[in-house]
Phi, psi and omega in degrees: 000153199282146170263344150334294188271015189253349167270351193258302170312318156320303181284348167275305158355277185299328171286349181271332211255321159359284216313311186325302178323300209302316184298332160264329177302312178287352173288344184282299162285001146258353151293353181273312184096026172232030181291338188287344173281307171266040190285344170246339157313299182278343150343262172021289166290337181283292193324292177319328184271320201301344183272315201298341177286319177313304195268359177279314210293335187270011162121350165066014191234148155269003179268359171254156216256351175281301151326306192292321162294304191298318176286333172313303205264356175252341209285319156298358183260317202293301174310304187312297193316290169340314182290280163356305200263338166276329147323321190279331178293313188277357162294308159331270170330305198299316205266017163268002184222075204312165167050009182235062174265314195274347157305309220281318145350287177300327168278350192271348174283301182314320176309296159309306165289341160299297215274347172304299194321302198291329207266310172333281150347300166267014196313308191313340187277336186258315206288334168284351176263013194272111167263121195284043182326307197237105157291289205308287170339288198294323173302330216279288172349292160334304184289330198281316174315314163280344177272317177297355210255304179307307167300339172285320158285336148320301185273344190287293196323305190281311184294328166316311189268324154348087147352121187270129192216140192299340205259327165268037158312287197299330195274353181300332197272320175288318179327296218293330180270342176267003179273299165323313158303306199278348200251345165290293214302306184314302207286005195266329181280337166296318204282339177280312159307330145255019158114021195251178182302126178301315190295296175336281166292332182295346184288309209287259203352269136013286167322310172304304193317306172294298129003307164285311236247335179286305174257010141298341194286317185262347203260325204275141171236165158339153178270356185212155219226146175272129128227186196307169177288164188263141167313170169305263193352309163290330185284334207271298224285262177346286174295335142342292187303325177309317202280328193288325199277334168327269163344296181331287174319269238290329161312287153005270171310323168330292188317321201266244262305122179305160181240000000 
């Protein structure tokens, strides 16, 4: 058997079957009653599947040249969203962990500068191997690569470090599948941008992809859970963390300030 054409079929599978997953995640948040809480997440979810049908209907190929327009010309609205539902996350997040702003702040610096470091930090392994066949295509590509890398890292750093609390489960849960999402789609765009088979990675991704979208489809709850008040014990731990990540930032900030 060719292992080419048994990977390429593969990746046609998984891409036909993606929209249905995404069509239960969005019945999940409506039948839960929390879509209006997660409202740009499922935007999100609509715009992907209404492209994948557009571009299934224009031939499902990047060898045609109608696809290739159709993804181009959609792909940047599609990036804006990606930025979007993680803004929505944190929004989220802040109000599931009342009075922990200036923690959450101070890690959200750290955050930012880890995923610059990190996406920045490795560009030069991929963006230097790129034969520029297809520019239009291939900038885009680019763009999916730095922006999933940021948003990947961005969101790992703040779930490492995030307190865990009974009362922020569920959105905890939501992080954890878009730090995933976004950090398959960087290495699946590394991996095309340094030369490895597109069918390879667009498989792994896509695999990963689905995977997210099958258990939101079962996990998502509310974003927010009534519990008890937090012990002395806890609150005195949480303010700790407020003082070190403090520290933390403002060391930070030093650093990148010129002398």
């Amino acid at each position: 058997m060719d292992v080419r054409w048994a990977i390429q079929t593969f990746e046609q599978s998984v891409w036909h079957i993606t929209p249905i997953a995404q069509v239960a995640v969005i019945a999940t948040l409506v039948l839960r009653k929390i879509i209006w809480e997660f409202k740009i997440f499922a935007v999100y979810l609509i715009v992907d599947i209404l492209r994948s049908m557009i571009v299934w209907w224009l031939g499902g190929s990047t060898s045609t040249e109608a696809y290739r327009t159709a993804w181009v010309a959609t792909e940047p609205v599609y990036l804006v969203l990606q930025v979007l539902v993680v803004v929505e996350f944190y929004r989220l997040l802040y109000r599931a962990y009342p009075g922990i702003q200036a923690f959450a702040r101070a890690l959200l610096i750290v955050a930012v500068a880890v995923a610059l470091a990190v996406t920045f930090g490795t560009l030069h392994l991929d963006i230097g191997r790129v034969v520029w066949k297809m520019p239009d295509l291939q900038r885009l590509f680019v763009a999916k690569r730095l922006v999933s890398s940021l948003m990947g890292f961005l969101m790992f750093t703040t779930m490492v470090f995030f307190p865990r609390a009974p009362s922020a489960r569920n959105i905890l849960w939501h992080g954890w599948l878009l730090t995933v999402l976004f950090i398959a789609a960087a290495g699946g765009f590394f991996g095309i941008n340094y030369g490895v088979a597109s069918q390879w990675a667009g498989a792994l991704f896509m695999t990963v992809q689905l995977g997210c979208f099958v258990l939101w489809s079962l996990v998502f709850r509310s974003p927010y859970v009534k519990a008890p008040l937090p012990s002395l014990e806890a609150a005195a731990r949480t303010e700790r963390w407020n003082q070190d990540f403090m520290l933390l930032a403002r060391w930070l900030v030093h650093r990148r300030t010129p002398s």
